[in-house]
N, C-alpha and C positions, 0 to 999 in steps of 0.2 A: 565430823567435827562441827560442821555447819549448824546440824540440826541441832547437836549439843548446846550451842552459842544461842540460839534462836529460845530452846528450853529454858537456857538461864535467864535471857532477857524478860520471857515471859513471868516466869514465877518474880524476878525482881520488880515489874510493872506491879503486878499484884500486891507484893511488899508496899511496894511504895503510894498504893491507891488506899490498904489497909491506915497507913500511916498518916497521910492526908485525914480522914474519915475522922481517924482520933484526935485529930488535933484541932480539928474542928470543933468537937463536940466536947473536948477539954472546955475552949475559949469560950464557948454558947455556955454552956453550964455549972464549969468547974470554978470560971471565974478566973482561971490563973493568972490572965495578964489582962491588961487593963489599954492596950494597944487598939485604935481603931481596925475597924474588921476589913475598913479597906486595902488596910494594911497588908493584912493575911491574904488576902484576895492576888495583891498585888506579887507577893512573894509564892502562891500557887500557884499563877500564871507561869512562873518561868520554871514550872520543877517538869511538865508534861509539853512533849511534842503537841504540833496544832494537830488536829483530826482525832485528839483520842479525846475519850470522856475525861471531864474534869469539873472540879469546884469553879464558877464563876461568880457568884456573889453572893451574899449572905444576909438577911433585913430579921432583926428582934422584931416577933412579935409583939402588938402594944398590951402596955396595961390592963387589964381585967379588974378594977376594981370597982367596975359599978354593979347591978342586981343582975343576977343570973335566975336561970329558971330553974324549976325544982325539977331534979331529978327521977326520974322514975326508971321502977326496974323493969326488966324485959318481959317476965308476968304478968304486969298490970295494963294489957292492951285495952281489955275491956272496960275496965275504970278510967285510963284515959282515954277515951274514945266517949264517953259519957260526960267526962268531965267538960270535952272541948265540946259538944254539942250544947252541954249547960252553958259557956261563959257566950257560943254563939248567941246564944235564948236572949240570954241577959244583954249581947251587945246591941242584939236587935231592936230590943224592948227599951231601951236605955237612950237607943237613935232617933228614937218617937218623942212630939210632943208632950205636954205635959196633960195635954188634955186624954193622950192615949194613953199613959200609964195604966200598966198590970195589963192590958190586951195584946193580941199576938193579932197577926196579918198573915192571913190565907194566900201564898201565894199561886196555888192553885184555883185560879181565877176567872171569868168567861170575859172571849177578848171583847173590845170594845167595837169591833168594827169584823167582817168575815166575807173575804172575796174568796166566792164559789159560784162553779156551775152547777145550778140543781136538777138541769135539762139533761137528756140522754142528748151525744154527741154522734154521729155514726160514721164509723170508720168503714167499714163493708155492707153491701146487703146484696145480696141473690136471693134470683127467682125460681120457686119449686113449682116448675108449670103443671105436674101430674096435678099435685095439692093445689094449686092455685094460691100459692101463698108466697110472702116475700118475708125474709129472714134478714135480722140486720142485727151488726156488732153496737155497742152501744160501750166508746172506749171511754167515756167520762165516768158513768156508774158501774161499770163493769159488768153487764146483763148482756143478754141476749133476747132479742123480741122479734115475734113473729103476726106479722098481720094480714088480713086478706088482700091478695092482688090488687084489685080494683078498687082498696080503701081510697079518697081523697079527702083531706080535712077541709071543709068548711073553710072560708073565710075569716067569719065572725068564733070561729071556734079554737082556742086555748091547745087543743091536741087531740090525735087521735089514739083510741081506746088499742091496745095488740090483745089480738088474739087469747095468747099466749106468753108468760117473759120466764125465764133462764138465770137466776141470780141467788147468789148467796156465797157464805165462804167453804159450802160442800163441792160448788161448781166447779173452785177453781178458777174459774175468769176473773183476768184484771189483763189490762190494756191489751187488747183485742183489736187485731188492725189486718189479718188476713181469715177468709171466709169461706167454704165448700159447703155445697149442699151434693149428697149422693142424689142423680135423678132416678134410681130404681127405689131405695132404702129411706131417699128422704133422710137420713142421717147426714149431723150437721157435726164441719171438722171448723174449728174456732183454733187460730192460731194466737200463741199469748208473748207480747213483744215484752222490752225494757227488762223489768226482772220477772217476769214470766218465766222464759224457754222451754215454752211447752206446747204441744197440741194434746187440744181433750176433744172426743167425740162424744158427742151426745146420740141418742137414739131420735126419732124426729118425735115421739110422743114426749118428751121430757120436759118438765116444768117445773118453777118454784126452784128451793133449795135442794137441787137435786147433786150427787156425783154425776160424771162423767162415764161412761161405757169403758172408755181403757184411753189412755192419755203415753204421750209419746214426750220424753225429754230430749230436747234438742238442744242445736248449740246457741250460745247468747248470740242477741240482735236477730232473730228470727222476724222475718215480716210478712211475705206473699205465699202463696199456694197455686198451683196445679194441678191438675190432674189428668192420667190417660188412663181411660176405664179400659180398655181393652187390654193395655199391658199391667193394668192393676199396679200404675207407680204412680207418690206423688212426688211432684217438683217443689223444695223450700228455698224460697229467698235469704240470702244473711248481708245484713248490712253493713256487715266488717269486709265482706268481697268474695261473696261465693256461694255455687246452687248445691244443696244436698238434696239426692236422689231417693227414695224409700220406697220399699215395699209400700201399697194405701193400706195394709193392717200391720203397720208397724207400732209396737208398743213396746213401753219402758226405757230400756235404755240401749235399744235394739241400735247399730249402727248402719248408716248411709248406705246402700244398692253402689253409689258412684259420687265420687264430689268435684264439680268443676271450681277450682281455686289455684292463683297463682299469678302473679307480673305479666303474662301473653293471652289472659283471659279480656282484659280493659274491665274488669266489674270494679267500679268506682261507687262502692255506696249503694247497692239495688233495695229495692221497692217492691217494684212491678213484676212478675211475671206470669208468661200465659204459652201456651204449648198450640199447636198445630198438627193436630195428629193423622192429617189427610197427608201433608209436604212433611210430615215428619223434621218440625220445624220448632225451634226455644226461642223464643225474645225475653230478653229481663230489659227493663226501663231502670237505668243508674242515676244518682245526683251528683256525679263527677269530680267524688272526695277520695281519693287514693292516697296510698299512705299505710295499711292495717299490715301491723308485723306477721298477719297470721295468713296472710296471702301473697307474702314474699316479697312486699314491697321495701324498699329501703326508707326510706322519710314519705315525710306530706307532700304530695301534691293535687292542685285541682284544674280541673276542665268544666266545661260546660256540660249541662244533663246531657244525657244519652240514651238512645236503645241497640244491645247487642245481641247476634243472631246465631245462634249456632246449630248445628245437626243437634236432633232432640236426645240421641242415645250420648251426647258427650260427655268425659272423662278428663281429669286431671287437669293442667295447665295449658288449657287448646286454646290460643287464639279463635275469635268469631269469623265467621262467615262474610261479615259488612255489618258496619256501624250506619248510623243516621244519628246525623252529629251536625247541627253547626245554628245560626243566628235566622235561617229562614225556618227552621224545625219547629219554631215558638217551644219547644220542650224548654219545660219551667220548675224543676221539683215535681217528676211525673211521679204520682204513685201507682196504685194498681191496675192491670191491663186486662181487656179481651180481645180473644181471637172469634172473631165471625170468619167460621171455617168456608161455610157455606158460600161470603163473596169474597172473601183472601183480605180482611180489611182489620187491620190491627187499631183495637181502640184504646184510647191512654185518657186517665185523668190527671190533668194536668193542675195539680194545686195549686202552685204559687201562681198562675196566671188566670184562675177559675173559670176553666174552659176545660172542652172534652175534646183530642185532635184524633184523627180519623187518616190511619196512612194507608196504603195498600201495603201488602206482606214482602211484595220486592222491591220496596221502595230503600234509597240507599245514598247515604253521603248528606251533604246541606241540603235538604229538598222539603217543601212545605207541604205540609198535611194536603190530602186530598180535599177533606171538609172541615171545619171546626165550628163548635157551638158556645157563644159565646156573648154577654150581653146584659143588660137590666134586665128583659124578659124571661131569659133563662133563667131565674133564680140559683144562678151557681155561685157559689158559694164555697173557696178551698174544695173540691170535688178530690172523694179519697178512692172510688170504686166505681167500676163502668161494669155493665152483665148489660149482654144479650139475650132477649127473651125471643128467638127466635118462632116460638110457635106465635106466640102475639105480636108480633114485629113491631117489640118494642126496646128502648135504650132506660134502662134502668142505672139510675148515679143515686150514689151515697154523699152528702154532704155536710164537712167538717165543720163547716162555718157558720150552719144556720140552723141545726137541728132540722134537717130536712133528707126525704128520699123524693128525689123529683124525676119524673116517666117522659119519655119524648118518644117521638116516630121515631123506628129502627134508622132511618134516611136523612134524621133531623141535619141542619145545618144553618149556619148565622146566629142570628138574636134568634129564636124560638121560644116560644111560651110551651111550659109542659103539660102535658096532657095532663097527667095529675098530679099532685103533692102530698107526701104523707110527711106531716108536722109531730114534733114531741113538745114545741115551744110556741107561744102565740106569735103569731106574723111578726114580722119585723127583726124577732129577737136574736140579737147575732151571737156567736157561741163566747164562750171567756178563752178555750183550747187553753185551758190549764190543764195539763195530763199529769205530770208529774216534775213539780217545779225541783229546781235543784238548790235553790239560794233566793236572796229578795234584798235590794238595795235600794235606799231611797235618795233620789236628785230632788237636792233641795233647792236651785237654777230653777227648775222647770216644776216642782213638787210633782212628781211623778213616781211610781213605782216601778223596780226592773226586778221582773226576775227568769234568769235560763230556765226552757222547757225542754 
């Protein structure tokens, strides 16, 4: 009986929303009564319980009696789509003086003013001791350049001549920030950041507008490299919070040997890293930005840069080994790292503080570098890459900031003058490190330009 009662209530609600509906649409249109609509409004209100749908108010649309536009039918897209490019023409031409009349205005125009770096910038270089040569990333023009070891630029001289350069859009390169040279093969593995994610191998005779031998798609924010020849894997950095492990002939779309990612790892943002294949030993160097949903963090947080250490074969979500963390570390926006296997001494360029710091391999917690190079005479400059030339027992840095590759004694330490300097820019000239801007806003307080890189 219940349900019965419940039935008729319903189909009567119905009735009586049908009934509503018409009565409305009488008054709107039929004209029948001549009673304000508040009226009706007022007397809706009380025919429907509160919580259920209903008429609340009701406003005449105004007058239309002034110029309307011409109607067009649903076929004539292409006639009006010409017609509104023509009245554009005409609005254009019509906006001009009277001295412009009947000419059009090129908006496709050369700007008046163009902040660019015309200079190679260099993000990596290593040294091929067999060849005697130095290989360097070059992330502003997007090349690759190879020059002899022993190059030094001149003074008075504008730049020095490479060897050899790696460029064009068959290569493949653009921002270019981690660097391998094979020491048997001489094959050079160019890691490609930002919208890269990629690594392409070149052959070491490769020049000009060349492809790449076989190229490796990886995951976005790719940055550093490793490698352990004996086990034939490489180590990739990712800047969202995490090492992928690879075969060193891995190509296409081949996936990861092993990937350390996860909340109990601490990879805050990595950079740097560098392998120890005597101690069977990992360091990544982080910028201490956590937070990447894709390494199970829950929101942002930040700390100070860091280096963390883990067993080389590790997997999955492993906490490190010991951190080297804190205010005596000078760690500043470290980027990429060497292991000098041979004295246990981990070397880090340190960018943001344009020094290179020098720790031992068990070094652990707040504790200050062993040695660090740093100073006017050092010409550093954002330093983006540190290699040990062990057979020449020399300290080869890449730097960001001044178009420069600058040589020191393997032992350097303090203010040091480098033994030599390879230039892409005349002396003095400091980089723009525009890579790839994302926006440009201008302060008109201070007339200056900003724009995120």
């Amino acid at each position: 009986m219940f349900s019965e009662l419940c039935k008729r209530a319903r189909n009567g609600a119905a009735v009586l929303m049908l009934c509503l509906f018409g009565m409305a649409a009488w008054l709107l249109f039929g004209g029948g009564s001549q009673q304000p609509l508040s009226g009706l409004v007022a007397r809706v209100g009380k025919l429907r319980p509160a919580g259920y749908p209903q008429l609340v108010s009701v406003e005449p649309m105004p007058a239309t009696d002034g110029e309307m536009c011409q109607l067009v039918p649903a076929t004539a897209n292409a006639s009006l789509m010409a017609s509104l490019a023509e009245q554009a023409r005409a609005a254009a031409a019509g906006a001009g003086s009277s001295a412009d009349a009947g000419t059009g205005v090129d908006a496709d125009r050369a700007p008046l003013r163009v902040i660019r770096d015309t200079y190679p910038t260099y993000s990596a270089a290593v040294v091929d001791p067999i060849r005697n040569e130095i290989v360097a990333q070059d992330e502003n023009l997007f090349q690759i350049l190879v020059f002899d070891r022993s190059a030094n630029t001149p003074a008075k001289a504008n730049f020095t001549e490479p060897k050899r350069v790696i460029a064009g859009p068959n290569t493949t390169l653009e921002f270019e920030c981690g660097l391998y040279v094979d020491p048997k093969t001489g094959d050079i593995y160019s890691l490609a950041n930002d919208v890269g994610d990629r690594l392409a191998v070149f052959t070491r005779e490769a020049k000009g507008d060349v492809a790449p031998n076989r190229v490796l798609n990886t995951e976005h924010g790719i940055y550093g490299i490793a490698v352990d020849e004996a086990r034939q894997e490489m180590y990739l950095s990712v800047q969202g919070g995490a090492v992928l492990m690879y075969r060193k002939t891995a190509v296409g779309n081949e996936k990861p040997l092993r990937t350390l990612r996860g909340p109990r790892t601490h990879l805050g943002s990595p950079y740097g890293i560098a392998v120890d294949t005597k101690r069977n030993l990992l360091f990544v160097a982080s910028h201490g930005n956590f937070g990447d949903r894709r390494a199970g963090e829950s929101g942002p947080r930040y700390e100070t840069s860091l280096i963390t250490v883990y067993p080389q074969d590790v997997d999955g979500n492993t906490a490190p080994l010991r951190l080297i963390q804190g205010p005596k570390t000078r760690l500043n926006w470290p980027a990429l790292m060497f292991v000098d296997e041979e004295r246990g001494e981990l070397y880090v360029a340190n960018d943001g503080d344009d020094s290179i710091l020098i720790f031992r391999e068990t070094d652990e917690g707040d504790i200050a570098p062993s040695r660090v190079v740093k100073g006017p005479k050092t010409n550093l400059k954002n330093p983006s890459s540190v290699y040990i030339d062990a057979k020449n027992n020399e300290l080869v840095v890449s730097n960001l900031g001044n178009h420069s590759i600058t040589v020191y004694p393997r032992n350097a330490s303090g203010n040091v003058a480098p033994l030599r300097t390879i230039r892409s820019a005349p002396q003095g000239m400091l980089a723009l490190t525009i890579v790839n801007p994302g926006g440009v806003a201008y302060d008109k307080r201070r007339d200056e330009l900003l724009t995120p890189n």
